[in-house]
C-alpha positions as CSV (number, residue, x, y, z in Angstrom):
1,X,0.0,0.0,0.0
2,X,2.9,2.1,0.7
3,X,3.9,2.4,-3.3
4,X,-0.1,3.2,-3.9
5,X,-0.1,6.3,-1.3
6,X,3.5,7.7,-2.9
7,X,2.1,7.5,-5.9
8,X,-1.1,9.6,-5.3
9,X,1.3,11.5,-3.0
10,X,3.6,12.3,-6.5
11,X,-0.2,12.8,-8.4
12,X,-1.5,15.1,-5.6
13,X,2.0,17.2,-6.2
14,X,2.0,17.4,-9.6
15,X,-1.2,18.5,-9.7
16,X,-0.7,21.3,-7.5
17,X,2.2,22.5,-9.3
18,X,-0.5,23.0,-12.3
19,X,0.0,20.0,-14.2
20,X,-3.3,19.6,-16.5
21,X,-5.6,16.5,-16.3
22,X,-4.5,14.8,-19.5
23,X,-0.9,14.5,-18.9
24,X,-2.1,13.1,-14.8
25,X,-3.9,10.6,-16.5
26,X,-0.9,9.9,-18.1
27,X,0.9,9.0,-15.7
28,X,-1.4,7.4,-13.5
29,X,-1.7,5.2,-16.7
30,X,1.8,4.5,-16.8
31,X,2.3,3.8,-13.2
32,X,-0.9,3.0,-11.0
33,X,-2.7,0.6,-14.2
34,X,0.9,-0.6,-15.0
35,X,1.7,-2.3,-12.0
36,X,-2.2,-3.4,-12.1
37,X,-2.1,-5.2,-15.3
38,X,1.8,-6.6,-14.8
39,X,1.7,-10.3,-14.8
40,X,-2.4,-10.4,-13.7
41,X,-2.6,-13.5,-15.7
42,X,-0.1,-15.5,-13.5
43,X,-1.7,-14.1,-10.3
44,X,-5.2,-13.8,-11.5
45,X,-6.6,-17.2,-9.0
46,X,-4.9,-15.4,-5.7
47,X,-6.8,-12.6,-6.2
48,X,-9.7,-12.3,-3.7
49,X,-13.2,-10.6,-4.4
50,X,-12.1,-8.6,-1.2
51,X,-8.8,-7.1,-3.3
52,X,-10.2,-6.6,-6.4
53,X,-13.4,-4.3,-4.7
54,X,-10.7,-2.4,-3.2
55,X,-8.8,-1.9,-6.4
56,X,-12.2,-0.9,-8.0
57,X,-12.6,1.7,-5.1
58,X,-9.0,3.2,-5.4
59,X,-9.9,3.4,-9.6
60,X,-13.0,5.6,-8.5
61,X,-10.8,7.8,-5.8
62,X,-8.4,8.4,-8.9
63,X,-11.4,9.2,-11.1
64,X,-12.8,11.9,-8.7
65,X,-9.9,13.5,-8.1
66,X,-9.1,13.5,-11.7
67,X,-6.2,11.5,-11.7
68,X,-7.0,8.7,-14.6
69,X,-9.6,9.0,-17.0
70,X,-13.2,9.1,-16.7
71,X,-13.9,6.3,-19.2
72,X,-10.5,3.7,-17.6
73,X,-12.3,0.4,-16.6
74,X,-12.5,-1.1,-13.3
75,X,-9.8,-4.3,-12.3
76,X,-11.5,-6.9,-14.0
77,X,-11.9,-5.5,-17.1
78,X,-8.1,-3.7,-17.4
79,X,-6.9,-7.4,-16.3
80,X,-8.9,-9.1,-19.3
81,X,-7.9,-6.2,-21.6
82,X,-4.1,-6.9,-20.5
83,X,-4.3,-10.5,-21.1
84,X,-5.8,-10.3,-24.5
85,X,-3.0,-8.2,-25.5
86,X,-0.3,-10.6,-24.2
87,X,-2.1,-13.5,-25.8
88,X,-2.2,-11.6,-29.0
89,X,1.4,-10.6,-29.1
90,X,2.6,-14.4,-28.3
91,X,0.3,-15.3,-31.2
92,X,2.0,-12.9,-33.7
93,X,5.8,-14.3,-32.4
């Protein structure tokens, strides 16, 4: 939780400093959904209904505040959307 609470912390900052929505959204992409979606497929079973609802809640704190975008889908579907596009890329190799 500690790496979740910098990185609103560095969001929160940036933000202040007058950083506009899109390039937040940005980052909170690269960072926040990143570490999400990374390797979901291998750890997809350990992941309780408990977890994911607080994942979902975190996504909707980051949507009020403007952090990530309006339209950025809750766990579940970023994890399917993640794993599609791995299973896509090892089909192409």
């Amino acid at each position: 939780m500690t790496a979740s609470a910098q990185t609103i912390y560095a969001l929160r900052v940036l933000k202040s400093c007058g950083v506009n929505n899109a390039a937040l959204q940005q980052v909170y992409r690269a960072t926040v959904v990143a570490r999400l979606t990374y390797a979901a497929s291998a750890w997809r079973g350990f992941v309780k209904a408990y977890d994911r609802q607080r994942i979902d809640l975190a996504i909707d704190r980051a949507r009020r505040y403007g952090y990530c975008a309006p339209d950025l889908p809750l766990y579940d579907e970023l994890r399917d959307a993640a794993e599609d596009e791995l299973f896509n890329k090892a089909d192409l190799l």
